[in-house]
C-alpha positions in Angstrom: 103.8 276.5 -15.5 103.7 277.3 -19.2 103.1 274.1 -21.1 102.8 271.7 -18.1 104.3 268.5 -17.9 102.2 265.2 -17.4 101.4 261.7 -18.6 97.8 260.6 -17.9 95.9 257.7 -19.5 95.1 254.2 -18.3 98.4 252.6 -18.8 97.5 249.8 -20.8 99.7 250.5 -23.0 102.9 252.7 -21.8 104.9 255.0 -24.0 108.5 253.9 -23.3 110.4 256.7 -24.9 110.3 258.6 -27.8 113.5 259.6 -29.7 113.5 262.6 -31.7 115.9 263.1 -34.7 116.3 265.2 -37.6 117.9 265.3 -41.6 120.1 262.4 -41.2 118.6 260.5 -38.9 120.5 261.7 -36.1 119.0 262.2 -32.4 118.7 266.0 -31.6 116.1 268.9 -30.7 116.8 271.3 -33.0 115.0 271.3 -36.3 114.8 273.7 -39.4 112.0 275.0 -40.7 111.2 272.2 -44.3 113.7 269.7 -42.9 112.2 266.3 -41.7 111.2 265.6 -37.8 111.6 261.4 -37.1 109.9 260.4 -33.8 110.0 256.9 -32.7 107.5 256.0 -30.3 108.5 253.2 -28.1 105.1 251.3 -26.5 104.7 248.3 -24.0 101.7 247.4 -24.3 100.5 245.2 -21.0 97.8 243.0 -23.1 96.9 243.3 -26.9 94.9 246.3 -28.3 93.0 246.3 -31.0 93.3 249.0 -34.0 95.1 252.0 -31.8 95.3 254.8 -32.6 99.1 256.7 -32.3 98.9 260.6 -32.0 100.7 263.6 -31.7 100.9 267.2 -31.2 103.5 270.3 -31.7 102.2 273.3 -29.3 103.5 276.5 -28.9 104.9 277.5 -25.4 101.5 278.6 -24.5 100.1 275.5 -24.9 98.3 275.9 -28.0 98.3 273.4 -30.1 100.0 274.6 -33.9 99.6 271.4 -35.3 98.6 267.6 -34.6 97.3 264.6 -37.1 97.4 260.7 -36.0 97.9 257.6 -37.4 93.8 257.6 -38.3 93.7 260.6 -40.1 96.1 259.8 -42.1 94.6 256.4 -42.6 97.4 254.5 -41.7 95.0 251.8 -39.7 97.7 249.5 -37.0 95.8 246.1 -36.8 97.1 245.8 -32.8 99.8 245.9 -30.9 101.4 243.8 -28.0 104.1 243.4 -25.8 106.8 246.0 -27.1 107.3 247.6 -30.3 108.2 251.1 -31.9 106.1 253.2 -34.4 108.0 255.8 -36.2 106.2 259.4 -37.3 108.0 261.0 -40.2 107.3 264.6 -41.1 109.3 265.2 -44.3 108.9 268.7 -44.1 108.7 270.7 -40.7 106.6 273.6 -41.8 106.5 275.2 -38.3 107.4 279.2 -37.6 110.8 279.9 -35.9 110.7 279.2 -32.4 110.4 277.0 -29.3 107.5 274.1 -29.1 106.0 271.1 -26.9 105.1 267.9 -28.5 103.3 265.4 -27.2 102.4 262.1 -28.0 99.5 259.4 -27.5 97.8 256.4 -28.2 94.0 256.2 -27.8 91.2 253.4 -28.7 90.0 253.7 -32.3 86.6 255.4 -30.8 88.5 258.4 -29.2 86.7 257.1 -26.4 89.8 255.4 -23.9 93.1 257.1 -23.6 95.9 254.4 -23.1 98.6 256.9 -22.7 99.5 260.5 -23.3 102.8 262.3 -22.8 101.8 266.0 -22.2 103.9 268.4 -23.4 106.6 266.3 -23.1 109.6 267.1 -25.3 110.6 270.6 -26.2 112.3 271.5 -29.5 113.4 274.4 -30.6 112.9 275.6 -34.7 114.9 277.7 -36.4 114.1 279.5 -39.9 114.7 281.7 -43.0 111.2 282.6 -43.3 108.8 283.9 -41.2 105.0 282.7 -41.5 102.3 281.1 -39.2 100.0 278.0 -39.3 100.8 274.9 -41.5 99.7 271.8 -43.1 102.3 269.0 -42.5 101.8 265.7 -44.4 103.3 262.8 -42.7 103.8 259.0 -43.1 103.9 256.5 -40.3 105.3 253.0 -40.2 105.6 250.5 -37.4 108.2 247.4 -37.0 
């Protein structure tokens, strides 16, 4: 299947649910093209980890990937995390083509080297636009409560 479906990763800590909203803050899957995309990222995290690392990525329906950036990059360093909590992704302006995409989302060790969770392809959104174009840079802020 085009843009398969599947959550791999040791577990250690879960993703719970991610909402997905737009301008407005309210929950949808339909975005425009320079509007803002809010994803909150609900963990449970079965012991504490140290510095993770919260990801994500927007693919196209054939799977490849159109844009992704994490919490590291954007040096936005999370000290740990335990138990349950939420970190929210803000992109203040969607700069993604018209069309239909896969995000994913995942938390990995600050070393790339131990996957604790990722949600393949797991939400679908659909885009639509006044322009056409292709590629992007998206800056984007994250924040955790």
């Amino acid at each position: 299947a085009l843009g398969a479906k599947r959550i791999w990763g040791t577990q250690e800590v879960a993703i719970e649910n991610v909402e997905l909203a737009g301008a407005g803050g309210r929950p949808t899957d339909k975005f425009r093209t320079g509007e803002p995309l809010v994803a909150e990222v609900r963990y449970e995290a079965r012991r504490r980890i140290e510095r993770p690392v919260f990801g994500f990525a927007i693919s196209d329906l054939n799977g490849r990937v159109v844009y992704g950036n994490n919490t590291q990059i954007e040096k936005f360093p999370i000290p740990s995390i335990e138990v349950k909590g939420s970190v929210t992704l803000r992109i203040e302006n969607l700069a993604v083509a018209q069309g239909c995409y896969l995000v994913s989302f995942s938390i990995h060790s600050e070393d790339h080297q131990t996957n604790y969770c990722r949600l393949e392809n797991s939400y679908e959104i659909r885009v639509t636009s006044d322009s056409s174009f292709e590629g992007c840079y998206m800056p984007c802020g994250w924040m955790i409560r």
